[in-house]
C-alpha positions in Angstrom: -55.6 -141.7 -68.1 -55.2 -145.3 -67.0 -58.3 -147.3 -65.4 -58.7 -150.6 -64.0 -61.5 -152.7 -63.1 -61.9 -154.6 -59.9 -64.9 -157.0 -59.2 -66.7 -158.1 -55.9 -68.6 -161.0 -56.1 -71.1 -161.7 -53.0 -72.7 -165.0 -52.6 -75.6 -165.6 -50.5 -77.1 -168.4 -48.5 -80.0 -169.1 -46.0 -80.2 -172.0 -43.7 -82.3 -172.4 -40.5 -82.6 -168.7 -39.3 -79.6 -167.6 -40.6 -77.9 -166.2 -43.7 -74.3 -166.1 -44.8 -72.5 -163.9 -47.2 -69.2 -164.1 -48.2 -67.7 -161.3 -50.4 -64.9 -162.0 -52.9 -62.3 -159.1 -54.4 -60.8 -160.5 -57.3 -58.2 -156.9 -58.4 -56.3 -156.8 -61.9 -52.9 -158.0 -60.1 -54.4 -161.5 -60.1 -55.4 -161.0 -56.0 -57.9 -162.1 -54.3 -59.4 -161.2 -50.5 -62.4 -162.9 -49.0 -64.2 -162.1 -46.5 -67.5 -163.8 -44.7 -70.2 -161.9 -42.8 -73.4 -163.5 -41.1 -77.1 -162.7 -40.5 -79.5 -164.5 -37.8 -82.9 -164.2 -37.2 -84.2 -163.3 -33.9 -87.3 -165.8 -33.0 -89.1 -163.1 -31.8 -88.9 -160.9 -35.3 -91.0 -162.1 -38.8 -89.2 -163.1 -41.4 -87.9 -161.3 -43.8 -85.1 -162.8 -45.9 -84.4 -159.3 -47.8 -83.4 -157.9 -44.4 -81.2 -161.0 -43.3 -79.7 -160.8 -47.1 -78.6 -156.8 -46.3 -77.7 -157.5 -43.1 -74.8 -160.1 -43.5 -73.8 -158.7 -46.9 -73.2 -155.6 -45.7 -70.9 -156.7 -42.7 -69.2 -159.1 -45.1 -68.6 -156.4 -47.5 -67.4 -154.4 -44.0 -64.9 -157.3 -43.2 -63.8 -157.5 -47.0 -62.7 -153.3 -46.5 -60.8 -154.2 -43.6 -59.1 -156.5 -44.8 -57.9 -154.6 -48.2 -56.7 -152.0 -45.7 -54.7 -154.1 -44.0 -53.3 -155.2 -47.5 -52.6 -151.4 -48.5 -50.9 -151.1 -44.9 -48.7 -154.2 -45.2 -47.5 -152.8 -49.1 -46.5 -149.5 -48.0 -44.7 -150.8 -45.1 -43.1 -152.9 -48.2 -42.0 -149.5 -49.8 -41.0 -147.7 -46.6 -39.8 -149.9 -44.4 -41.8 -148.1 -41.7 -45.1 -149.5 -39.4 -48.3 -148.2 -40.7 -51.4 -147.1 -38.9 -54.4 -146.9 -41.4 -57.6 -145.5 -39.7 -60.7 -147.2 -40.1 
């Protein structure tokens, strides 16, 4: 059996009504993928950081799956010479 560890880091920031995440893959074959994702607070709701927090990690986390797919797509049209179509 042969397992490997990947890591995500996400890093969080608030500024005027709005929060930013960006998530970070760092795999074992030294690549990295980044991707961003972004919360804003409607005036009319109460703030609540926690929600703002979930909200734009969760689409950067989103954007940072996307993207690897599109990495796995491009390397097995690398091995088969053939166009891929991964679903989402």
């Amino acid at each position: 059996m042969h397992s490997k560890q990947w890591h995500v880091d996400l890093f969080l920031s608030e500024e005027e009504g709005s929060t930013h995440a960006r998530a970070r893959l760092t795999t074992g074959a030294a690549k990295t993928l980044d991707a961003e994702g972004t919360a804003r607070l409607n005036p009319s709701d109460r703030d609540v950081p926690e929600i703002g927090d979930e909200l734009a990690a969760a689409r950067a986390l989103s954007e940072l799956a996307h993207r690897l797919l599109e990495v796995a797509a491009g390397d097995i049209e690398g091995v088969t010479h053939e166009p891929v179509r991964l679903e989402r």
